[in-house]
Every structure is written in structure tokens, then in C-alpha cells.
N, C-alpha and C positions, 0 to 999 in steps of 0.2 A: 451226340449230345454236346452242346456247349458249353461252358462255364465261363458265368458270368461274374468279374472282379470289378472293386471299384464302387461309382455312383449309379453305373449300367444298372445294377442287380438290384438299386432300391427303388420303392414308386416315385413318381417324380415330386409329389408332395413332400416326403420326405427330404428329397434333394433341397427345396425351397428351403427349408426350416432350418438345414443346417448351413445354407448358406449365408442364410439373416442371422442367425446366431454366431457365425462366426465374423461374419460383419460386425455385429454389439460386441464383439470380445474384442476386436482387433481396435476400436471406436476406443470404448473406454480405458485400453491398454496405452493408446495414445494420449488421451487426456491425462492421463495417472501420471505417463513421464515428463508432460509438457507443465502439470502442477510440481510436478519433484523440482522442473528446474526452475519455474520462477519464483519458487521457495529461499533458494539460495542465495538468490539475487538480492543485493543491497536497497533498499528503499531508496527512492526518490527523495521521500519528504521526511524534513526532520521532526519526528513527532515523539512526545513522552519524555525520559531521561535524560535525552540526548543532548536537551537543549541548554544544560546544564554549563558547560562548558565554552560557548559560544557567545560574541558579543551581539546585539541585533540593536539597529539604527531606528532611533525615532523618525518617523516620515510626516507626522498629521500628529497634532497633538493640543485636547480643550480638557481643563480640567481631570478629569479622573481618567479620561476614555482617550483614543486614539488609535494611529495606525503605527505598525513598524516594520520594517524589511527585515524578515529572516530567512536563511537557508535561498534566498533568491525568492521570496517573496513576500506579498504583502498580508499582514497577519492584521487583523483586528485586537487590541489590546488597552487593558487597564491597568493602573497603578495609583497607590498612595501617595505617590512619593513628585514634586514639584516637578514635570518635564518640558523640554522643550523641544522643538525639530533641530536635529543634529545630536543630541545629546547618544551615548554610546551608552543601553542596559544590558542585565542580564533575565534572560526566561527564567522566573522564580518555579511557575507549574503551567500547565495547560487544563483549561476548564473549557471543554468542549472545544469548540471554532475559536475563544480568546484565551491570547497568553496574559498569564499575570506576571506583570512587569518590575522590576525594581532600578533602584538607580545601583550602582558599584561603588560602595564605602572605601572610602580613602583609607589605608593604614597607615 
């Protein structure tokens, strides 16, 4: 009498199902670590609070609306405030795709 160890001793349907299952285990255990690490990673784009601190350059600019270079590129943007091309602002907020703009008050 033999004795059979191992995957020998199961039907081979069985064999199949736990090899796809441990295919889908091994699959999403890579994903899970490949999300961990581009978590940690610094953004590319500077978007939200950030932009606080940062001067961004007028590039296009007609009345209220215009273009400006931030963070290395080019943003769509408004302001109240008189501008011109060259003129150096600050990102007051970000509404959607456009920053709202200000001019930097002299103290």
C-alpha cells in the first residue's frame, strides 16, 4: 500500500482551484505593497495648501483671467487685482483647475 502526500493525494480539480487561489493571494499581496509604496512618495504636483508659500509668475494675462507658471507649469488662473506678464503672485486658493490669484502687498 502506498501513501500518497502532497497534491498527488487530491483530485486534480481541487489542485486547479488552489492554484488560482493562491495566484489571487500572491496578485493582490503585490498590489497592496506596490500601493504602500507609492503612498509615501512625495507628489509630483503642487496642489492644495501647499501653494501658500510659493511665488508663481504671470505668463498670459486679460483682465480678471489668465495663465501663470506654477510648480513647473502652466495653471489657468484669476484675480481682482491689476496684473500683468511678469508680474511675481501668490496662490491665495485652488478652485478646481484654477488658482485664485493675488498680487504680494508691499509692507
Amino acid at each position: 500500500m502506498a501513501v500518497h502526500t502532497g497534491f498527488s493525494a487530491l483530485p486534480p480539480q481541487a489542485v486547479v482551484v488552489a492554484l488560482v487561489m493562491a495566484g489571487v493571494v500572491a496578485l493582490a499581496a503585490v498590489k497592496l505593497l506596490w500601493g504602500m509604496a507609492l503612498w509615501t512618495q512625495t507628489p509630483q504636483h503642487r496642489v492644495g495648501e501647499r501653494w501658500g508659500d510659493e511665488h508663481v509668475e504671470v505668463v498670459e494675462w486679460t483682465g480678471e483671467t489668465g495663465y501663470v507658471r506654477a510648480g513647473g507649469e502652466m495653471w489657468r488662473a484669476r484675480s481682482r487685482d491689476a496684473l500683468a506678464v511678469g508680474d511675481r503672485v501668490k496662490v491665495a486658493r485652488m478652485n478646481g483647475l484654477v488658482l485664485d490669484v493675488r498680487k504680494e502687498r508691499e509692507r
